[in-house]
MARVEXKE-19278 format. One record per atom (N, C-alpha, C): residue number from 1; y, x, z. Coordinates in steps of 0.2 Angstrom, whole numbers. Each point is the difference from the previous one (the first is absolute). Layout:
! MARVEXKE-19278
ATOM   k    c2    c1    c3
ATOM NUM     Y     X     Z
...
This chain:
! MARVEXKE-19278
ATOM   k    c2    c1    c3
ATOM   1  1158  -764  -187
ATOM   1    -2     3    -7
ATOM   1    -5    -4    -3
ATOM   2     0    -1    -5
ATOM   2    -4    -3    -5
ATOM   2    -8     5    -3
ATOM   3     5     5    -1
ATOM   3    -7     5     0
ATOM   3    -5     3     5
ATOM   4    -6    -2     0
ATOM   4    -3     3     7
ATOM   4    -7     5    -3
ATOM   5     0     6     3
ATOM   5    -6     6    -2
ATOM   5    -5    -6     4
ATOM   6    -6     2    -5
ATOM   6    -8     1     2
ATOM   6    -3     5     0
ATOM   7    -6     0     5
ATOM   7    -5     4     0
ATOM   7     3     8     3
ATOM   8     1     5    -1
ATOM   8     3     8     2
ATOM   8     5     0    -5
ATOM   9     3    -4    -3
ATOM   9     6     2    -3
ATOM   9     7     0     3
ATOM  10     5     0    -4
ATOM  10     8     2     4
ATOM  10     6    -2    -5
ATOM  11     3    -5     3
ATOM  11     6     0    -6
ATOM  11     5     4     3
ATOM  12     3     4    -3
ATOM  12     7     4     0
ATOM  12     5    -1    -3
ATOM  13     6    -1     3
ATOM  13     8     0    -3
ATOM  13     2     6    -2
ATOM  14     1     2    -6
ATOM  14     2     6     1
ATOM  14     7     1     2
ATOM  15     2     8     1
ATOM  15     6    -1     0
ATOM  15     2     4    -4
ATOM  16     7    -2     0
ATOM  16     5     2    -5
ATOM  16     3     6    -2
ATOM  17    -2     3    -5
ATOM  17     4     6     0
ATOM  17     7     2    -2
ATOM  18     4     2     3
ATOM  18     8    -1    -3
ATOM  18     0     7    -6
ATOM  19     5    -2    -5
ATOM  19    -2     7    -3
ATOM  19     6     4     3
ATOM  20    -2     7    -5
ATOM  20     5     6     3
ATOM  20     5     0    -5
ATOM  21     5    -1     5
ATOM  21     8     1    -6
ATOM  21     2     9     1
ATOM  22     4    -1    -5
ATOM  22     7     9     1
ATOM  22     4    -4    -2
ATOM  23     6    -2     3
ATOM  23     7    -1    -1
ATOM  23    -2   -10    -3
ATOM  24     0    -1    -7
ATOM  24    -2    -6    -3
ATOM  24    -5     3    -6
ATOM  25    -6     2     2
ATOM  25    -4     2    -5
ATOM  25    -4     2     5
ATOM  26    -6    -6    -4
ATOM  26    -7    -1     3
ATOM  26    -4     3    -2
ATOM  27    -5     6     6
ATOM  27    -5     5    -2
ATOM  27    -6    -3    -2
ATOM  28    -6    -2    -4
ATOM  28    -4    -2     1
ATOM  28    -6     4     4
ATOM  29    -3    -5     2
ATOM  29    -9     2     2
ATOM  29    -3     3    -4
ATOM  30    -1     0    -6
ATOM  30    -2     3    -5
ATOM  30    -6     6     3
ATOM  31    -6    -1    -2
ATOM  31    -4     7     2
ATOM  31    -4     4     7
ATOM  32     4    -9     3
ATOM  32     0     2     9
ATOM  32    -5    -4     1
ATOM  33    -8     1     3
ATOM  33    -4    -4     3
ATOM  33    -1    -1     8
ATOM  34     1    -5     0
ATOM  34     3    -6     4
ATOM  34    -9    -2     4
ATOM  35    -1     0     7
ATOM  35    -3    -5     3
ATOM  35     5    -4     1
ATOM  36    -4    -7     0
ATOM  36     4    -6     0
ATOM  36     1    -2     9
ATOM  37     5    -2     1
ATOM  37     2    -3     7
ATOM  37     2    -7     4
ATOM  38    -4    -3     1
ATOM  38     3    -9     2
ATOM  38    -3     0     7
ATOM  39     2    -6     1
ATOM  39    -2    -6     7
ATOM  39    -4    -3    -2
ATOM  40    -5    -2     7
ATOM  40    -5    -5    -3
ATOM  40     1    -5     2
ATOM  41    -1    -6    -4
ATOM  41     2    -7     2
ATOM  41    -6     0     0
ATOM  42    -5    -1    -2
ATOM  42    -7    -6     2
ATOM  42    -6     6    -2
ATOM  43    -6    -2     6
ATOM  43    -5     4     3
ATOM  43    -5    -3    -1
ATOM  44    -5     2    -1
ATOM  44    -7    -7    -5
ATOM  44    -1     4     8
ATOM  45    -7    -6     3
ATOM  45    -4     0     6
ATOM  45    -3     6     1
ATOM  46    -5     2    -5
ATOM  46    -5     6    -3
ATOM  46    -6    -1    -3
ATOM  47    -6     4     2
ATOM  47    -4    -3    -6
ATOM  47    -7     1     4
ATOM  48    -6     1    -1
ATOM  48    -5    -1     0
ATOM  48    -3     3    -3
ATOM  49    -2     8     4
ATOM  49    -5     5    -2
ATOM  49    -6    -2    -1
ATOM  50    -4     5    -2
ATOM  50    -6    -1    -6
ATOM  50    -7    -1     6
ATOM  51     2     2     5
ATOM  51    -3     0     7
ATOM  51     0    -8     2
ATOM  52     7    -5    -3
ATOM  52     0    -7     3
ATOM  52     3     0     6
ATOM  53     6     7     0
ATOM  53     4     1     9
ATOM  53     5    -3    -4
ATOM  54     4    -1     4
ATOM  54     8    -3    -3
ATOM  54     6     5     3
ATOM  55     3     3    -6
ATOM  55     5     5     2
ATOM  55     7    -2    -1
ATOM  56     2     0     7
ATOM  56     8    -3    -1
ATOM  56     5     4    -4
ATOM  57     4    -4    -1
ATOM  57     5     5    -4
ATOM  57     7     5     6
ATOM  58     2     4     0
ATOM  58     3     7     6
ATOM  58     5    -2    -2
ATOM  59     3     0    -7
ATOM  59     8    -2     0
ATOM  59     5    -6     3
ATOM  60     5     0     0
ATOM  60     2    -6     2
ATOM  60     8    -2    -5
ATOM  61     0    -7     2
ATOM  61     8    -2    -7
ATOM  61     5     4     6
ATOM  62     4     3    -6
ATOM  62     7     4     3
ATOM  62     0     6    -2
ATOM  63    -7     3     1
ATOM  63     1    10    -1
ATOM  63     1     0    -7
ATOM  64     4     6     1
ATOM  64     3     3    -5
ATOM  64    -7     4    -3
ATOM  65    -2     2    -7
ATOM  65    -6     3     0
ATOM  65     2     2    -8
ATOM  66    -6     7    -2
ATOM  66     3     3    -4
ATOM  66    -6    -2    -6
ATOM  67    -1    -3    -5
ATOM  67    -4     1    -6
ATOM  67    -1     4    -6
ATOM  68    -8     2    -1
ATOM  68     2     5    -5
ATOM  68     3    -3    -7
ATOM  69     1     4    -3
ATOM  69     5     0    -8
ATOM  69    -4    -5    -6
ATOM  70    -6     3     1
ATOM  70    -7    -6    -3
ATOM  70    -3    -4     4
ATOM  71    -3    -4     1
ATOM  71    -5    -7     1
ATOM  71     3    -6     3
ATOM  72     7    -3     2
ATOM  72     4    -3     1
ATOM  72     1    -6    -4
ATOM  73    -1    -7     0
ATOM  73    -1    -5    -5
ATOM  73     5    -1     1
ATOM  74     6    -2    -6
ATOM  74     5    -2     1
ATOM  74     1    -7     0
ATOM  75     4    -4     5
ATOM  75    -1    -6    -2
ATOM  75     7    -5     0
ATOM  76     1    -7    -5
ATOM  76     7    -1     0
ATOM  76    -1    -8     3
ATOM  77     1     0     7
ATOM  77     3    -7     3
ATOM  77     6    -4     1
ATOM  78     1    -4    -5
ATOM  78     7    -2     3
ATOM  78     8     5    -1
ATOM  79    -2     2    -5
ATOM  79     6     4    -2
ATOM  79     2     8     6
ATOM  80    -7     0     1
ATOM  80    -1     5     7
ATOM  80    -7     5    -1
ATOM  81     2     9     0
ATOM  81    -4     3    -2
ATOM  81    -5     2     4
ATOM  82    -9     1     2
ATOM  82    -3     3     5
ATOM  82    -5     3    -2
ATOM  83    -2     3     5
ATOM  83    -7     6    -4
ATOM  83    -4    -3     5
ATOM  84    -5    -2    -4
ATOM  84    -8    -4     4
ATOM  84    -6     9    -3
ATOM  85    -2     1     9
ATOM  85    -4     6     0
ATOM  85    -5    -1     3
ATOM  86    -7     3     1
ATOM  86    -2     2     6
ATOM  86     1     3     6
ATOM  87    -2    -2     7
ATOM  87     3     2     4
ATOM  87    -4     9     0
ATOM  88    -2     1    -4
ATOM  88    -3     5     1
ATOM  88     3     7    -5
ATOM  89     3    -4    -4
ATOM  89     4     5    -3
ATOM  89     6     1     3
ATOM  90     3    -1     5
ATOM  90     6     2     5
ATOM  90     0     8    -2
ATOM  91     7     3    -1
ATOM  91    -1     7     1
ATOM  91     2     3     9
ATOM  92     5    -5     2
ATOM  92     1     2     5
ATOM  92     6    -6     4
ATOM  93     0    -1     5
ATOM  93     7    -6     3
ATOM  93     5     7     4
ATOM  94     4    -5    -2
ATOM  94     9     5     2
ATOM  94     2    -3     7
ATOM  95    -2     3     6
ATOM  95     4    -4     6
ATOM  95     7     4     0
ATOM  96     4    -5     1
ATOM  96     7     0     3
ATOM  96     2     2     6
């Protein structure tokens, strides 16, 4: 992958939401707020607290993880969508 996090950040894939049909008519989203959900492809190292300790980063590429609805940078690579975050803005990871 071309893209690589620095420092405590996280690139996420999101994933795809399929929409809801009835029969051949599509229901929209409309209304519905949505934490966002993807994989993490790339894990910056971490960062270096204000003390001069070096704190690693806890996630790893793979987990499924949830983010919230705001502070997620959207970003476009290559004709390919991802959300560059803070690892610290995590809401939560999904194990399997």
């Amino acid at each position: 992958m071309k893209l690589q996090a620095v420092f405590n950040s996280i690139l996420v894939k999101p994933k795809i939401e399929e929409e809801t049909t009835y029969g051949s008519i599509v229901i929209p989203d409309l209304g519905k707020d949505k934490n966002l959900t993807g994989t993490i492809v790339s894990v910056g190292p971490g960062y270096y607290s204000a003390t001069g300790q070096f704190v690693s980063s806890t996630l790893k590429v793979g987990q499924t993880v949830i983010l919230p609805q705001i502070g997620p940078t959207k970003i476009e690579h290559e004709g390919e969508e991802y959300w560059g975050v803070a690892e610290n803005q995590v809401i939560a990871i999904i194990n399997n």
